[in-house]
N, C-alpha and C positions, 0 to 999 in steps of 0.2 A: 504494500500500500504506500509505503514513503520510501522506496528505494529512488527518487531524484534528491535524497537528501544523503546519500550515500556519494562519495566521491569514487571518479573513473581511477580504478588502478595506472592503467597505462596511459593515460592520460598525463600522470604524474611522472613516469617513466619517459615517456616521450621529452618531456620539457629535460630531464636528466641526459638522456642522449645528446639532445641536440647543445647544452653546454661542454658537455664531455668532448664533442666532438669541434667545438667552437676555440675549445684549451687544445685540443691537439693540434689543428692549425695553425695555432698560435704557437706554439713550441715547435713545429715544423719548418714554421719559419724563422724561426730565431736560432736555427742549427741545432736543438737539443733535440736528436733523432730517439735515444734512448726515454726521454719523457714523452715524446709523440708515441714510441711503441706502445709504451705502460698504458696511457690514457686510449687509445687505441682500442686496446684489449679492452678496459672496462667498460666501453661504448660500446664493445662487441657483447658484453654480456650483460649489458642492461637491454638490447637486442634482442638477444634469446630471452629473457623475461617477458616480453613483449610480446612475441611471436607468441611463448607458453601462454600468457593470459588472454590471448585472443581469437586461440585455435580450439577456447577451452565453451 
């Protein structure tokens, strides 16, 4: 009955991707190849969260 007062999981995920992926850029270009990897990867796995909460 009040599930629009229930926040979107991935919704909340999505806005984390698209930072994660904003700072890897960012240290892409500033030469720090090893911080681009790092952040990378976690943008890859807030990713597969996504994809799980949506396939669900």
């Amino acid at each position: 009955m009040f599930n629009f007062f229930k926040k979107n999981p991935t919704k909340d995920l999505e806005k984390r991707h698209k930072v994660l992926m904003q700072e890897a850029m960012s240290l892409q270009r500033n030469g720090d190849l090893k911080g681009y990897a790092a952040k990378l990867d976690e943008a890859e796995k807030v990713m597969d969260k996504i994809v799980e909460l949506s396939n669900k």
